[in-house]
VEXDREN-853135 format. One record per residue (C-alpha): residue in three letters; x, y, z negated; residue number from 0. Coordinates in nm, 3 decimals. Layout:
BEGIN
  residu        u        v        w  num
     ALA        X        Y        Z  NUM
...
REM end
This chain:
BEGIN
  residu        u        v        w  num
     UNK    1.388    0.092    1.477    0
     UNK    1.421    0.492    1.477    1
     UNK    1.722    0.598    1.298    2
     UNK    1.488    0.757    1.054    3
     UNK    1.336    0.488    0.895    4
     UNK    1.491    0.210    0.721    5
     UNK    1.477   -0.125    0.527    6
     UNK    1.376    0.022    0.175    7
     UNK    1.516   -0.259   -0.012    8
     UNK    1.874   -0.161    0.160    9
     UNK    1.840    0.182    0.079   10
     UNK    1.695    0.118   -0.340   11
     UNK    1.911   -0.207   -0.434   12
     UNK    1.716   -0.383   -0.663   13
     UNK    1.342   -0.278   -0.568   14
     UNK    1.093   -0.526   -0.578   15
     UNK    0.829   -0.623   -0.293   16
     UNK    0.530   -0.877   -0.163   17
     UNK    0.467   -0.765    0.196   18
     UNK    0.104   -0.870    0.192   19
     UNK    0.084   -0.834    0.576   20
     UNK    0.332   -1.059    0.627   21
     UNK    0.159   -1.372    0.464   22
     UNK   -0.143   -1.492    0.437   23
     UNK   -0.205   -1.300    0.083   24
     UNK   -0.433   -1.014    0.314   25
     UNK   -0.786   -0.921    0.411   26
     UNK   -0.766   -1.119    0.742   27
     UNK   -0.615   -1.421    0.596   28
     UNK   -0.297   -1.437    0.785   29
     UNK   -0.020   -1.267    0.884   30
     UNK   -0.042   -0.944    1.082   31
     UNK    0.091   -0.860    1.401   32
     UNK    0.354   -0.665    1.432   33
     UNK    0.523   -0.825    1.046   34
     UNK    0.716   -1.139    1.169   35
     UNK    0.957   -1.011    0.897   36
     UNK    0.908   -1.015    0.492   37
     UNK    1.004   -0.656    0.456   38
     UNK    0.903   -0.301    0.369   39
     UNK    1.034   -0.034    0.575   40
     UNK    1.008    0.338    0.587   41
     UNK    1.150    0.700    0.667   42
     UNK    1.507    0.737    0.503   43
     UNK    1.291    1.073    0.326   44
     UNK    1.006    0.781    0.187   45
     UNK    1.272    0.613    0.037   46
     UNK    1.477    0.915   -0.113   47
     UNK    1.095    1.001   -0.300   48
     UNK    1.085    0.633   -0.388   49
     UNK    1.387    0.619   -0.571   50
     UNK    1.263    0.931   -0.786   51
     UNK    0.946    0.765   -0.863   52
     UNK    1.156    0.447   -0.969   53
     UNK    1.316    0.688   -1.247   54
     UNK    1.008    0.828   -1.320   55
     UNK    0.832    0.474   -1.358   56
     UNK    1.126    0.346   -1.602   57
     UNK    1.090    0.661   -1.787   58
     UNK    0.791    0.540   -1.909   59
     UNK    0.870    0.146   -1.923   60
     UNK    0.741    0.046   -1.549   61
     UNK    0.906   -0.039   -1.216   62
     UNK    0.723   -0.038   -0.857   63
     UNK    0.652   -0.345   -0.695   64
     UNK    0.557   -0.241   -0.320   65
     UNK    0.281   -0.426   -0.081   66
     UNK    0.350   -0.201    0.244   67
     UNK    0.516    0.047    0.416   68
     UNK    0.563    0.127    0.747   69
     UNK    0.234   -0.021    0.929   70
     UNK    0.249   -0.049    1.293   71
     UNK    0.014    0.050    1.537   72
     UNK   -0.060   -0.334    1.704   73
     UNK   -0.123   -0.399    1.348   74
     UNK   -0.386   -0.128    1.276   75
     UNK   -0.483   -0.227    1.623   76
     UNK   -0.548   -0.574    1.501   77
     UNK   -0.725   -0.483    1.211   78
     UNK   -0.986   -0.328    1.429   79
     UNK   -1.053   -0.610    1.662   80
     UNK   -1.098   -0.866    1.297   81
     UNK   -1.339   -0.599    1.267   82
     UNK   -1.585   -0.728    1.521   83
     UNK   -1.517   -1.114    1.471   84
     UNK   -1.781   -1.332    1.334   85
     UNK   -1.779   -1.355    0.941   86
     UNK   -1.607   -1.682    0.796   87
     UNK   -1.618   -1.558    0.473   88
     UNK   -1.267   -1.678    0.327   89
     UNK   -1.112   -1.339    0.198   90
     UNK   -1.434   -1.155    0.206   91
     UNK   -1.497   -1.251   -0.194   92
     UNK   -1.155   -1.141   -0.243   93
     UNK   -1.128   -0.839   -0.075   94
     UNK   -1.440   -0.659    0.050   95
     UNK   -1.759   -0.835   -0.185   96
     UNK   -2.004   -0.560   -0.115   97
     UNK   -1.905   -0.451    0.223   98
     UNK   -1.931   -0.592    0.573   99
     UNK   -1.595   -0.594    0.764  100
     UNK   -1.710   -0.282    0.988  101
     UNK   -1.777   -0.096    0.694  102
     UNK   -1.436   -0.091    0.569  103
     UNK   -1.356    0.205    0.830  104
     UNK   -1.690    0.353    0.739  105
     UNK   -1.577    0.408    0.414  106
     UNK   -1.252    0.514    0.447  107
     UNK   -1.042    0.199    0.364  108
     UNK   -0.931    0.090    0.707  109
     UNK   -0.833    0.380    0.956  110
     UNK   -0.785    0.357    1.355  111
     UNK   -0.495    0.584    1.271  112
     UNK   -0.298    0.484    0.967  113
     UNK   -0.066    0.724    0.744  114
     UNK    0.106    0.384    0.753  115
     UNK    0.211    0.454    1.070  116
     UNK    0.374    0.745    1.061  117
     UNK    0.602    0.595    0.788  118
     UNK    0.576    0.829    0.439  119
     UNK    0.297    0.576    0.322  120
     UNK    0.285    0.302    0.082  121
     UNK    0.084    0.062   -0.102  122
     UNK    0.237   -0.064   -0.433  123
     UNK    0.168   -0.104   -0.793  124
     UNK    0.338   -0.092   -1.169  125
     UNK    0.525   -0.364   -1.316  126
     UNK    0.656   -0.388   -1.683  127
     UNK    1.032   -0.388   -1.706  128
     UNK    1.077   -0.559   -2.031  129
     UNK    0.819   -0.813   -1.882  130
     UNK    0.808   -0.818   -1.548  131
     UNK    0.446   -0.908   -1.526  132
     UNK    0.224   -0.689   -1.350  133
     UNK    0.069   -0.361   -1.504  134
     UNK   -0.297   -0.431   -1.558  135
     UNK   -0.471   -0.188   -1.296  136
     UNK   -0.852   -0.310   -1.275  137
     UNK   -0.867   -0.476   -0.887  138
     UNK   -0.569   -0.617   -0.666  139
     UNK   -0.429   -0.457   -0.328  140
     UNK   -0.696   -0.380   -0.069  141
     UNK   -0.957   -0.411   -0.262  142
     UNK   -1.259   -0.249   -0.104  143
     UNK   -1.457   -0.133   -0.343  144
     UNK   -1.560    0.163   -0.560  145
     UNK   -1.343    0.010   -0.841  146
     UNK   -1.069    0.065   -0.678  147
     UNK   -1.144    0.443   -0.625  148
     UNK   -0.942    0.702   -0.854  149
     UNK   -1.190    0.765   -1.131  150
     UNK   -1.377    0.417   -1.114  151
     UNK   -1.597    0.311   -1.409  152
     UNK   -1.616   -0.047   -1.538  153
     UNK   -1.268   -0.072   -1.550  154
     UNK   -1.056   -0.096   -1.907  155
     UNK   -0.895    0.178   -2.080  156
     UNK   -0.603    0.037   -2.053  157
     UNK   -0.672   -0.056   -1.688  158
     UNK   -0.739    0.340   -1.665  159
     UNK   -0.389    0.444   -1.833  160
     UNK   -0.172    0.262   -1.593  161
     UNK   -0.348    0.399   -1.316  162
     UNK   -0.308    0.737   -1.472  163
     UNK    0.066    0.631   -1.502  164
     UNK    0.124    0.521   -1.145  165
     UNK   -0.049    0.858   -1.009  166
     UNK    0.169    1.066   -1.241  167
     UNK    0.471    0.876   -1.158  168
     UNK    0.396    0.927   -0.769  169
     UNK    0.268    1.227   -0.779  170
     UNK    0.577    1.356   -0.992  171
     UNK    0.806    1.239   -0.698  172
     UNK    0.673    1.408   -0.395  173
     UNK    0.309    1.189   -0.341  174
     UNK   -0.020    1.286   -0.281  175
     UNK   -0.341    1.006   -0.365  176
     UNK   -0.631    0.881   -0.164  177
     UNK   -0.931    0.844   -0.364  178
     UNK   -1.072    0.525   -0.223  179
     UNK   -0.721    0.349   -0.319  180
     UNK   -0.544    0.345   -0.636  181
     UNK   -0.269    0.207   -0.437  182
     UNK   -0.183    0.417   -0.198  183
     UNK    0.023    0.732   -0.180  184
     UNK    0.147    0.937    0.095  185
     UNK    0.496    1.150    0.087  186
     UNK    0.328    1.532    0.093  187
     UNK    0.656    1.671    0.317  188
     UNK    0.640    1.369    0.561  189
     UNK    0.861    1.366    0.876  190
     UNK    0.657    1.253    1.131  191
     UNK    0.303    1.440    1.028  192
     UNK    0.174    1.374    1.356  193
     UNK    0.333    1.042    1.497  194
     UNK    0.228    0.678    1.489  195
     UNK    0.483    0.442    1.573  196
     UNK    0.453    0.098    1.733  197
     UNK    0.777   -0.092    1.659  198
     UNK    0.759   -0.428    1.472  199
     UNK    0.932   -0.494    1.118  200
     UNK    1.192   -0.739    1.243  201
REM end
């Protein structure tokens, strides 16, 4: 692993994470290559911005739970070869009702060439701290969908508010959104702009 990048959870003792690509809990319904290990990394300057948005987020009464990181390439790689298999239909309900899988890269939720791979993105969501359950957001990760688009109707107002809070939060720490994702933010002063790196989490 470069020097530059990290385990987050070594660098932000205490931070909380599901690394969906690492289980079976994703879009192609088992774990990715490139994740043999449970872990999120990232550049040392992604986790510096994380730990603002962690005092940001408790500022307010929230912590960040965080899905993914640091994507490598065979990964994004992999994605696009699911792509082109035949439909089964076991995480399509789940994760992409109203699309066909070559759509998602259509529509901008899938990329040939992740931000996740240059290592200033992540996926991740609110939790309460005085709960610990989940902030209500209106959709789960990778949802690919308008709902999950910054903006979406048919969602509650309180659905709306904690997505308001999250983008706040992030945006407040050094993150710019994607409109298709609620999820996802990218550090606006990233490292490694134009750089996709290959090695696994392990």
């Amino acid at each position: 692993m470069n020097d530059d990048f990290a385990f987050v959870d070594e660098l932000i003792p205490g931070v909380r994470w599901d690394a969906k690509y690492a289980t079976w809990d994703n879009f192609i319904g088992k774990p990715v290559d490139g994740y043999p290990a449970n872990r999120i990394v990232g550049t040392r300057a992604l986790c510096a911005a994380l730990k603002r948005a962690r005092e940001e987020a408790a500022s307010v009464g929230f912590d960040l739970l965080l899905w993914d990181g640091y994507r490598p390439q065979r990964a994004v790689d992999r994605f696009l070869s699911w792509s082109t298999e035949a439909e089964d239909g076991r995480t399509k309900p789940r994760h992409y009702p109203n699309i066909d899988r070559a759509e998602m890269f259509e529509k901008g939720y899938v990329a040939a060439k992740s931000g996740h791979s240059r290592g200033s993105t992540v996926d991740l969501t609110l939790y309460h701290l005085d709960t610990g359950d989940l902030a209500q957001m209106g959709g789960h990760h990778d949802l690919m969908d308008p709902i999950s688009h910054h903006g979406a109707r048919g969602i509650t107002q309180v659905e709306t508010t904690n997505r308001q809070y999250l983008r706040s939060i992030m945006e407040a720490a050094g993150f710019g959104a994607y409109d298709c994702e609620w999820w996802h933010y990218t550090l606006k002063d990233e490292p490694y702009p134009d750089t996709y790196f290959d090695f696994p989490i392990a």
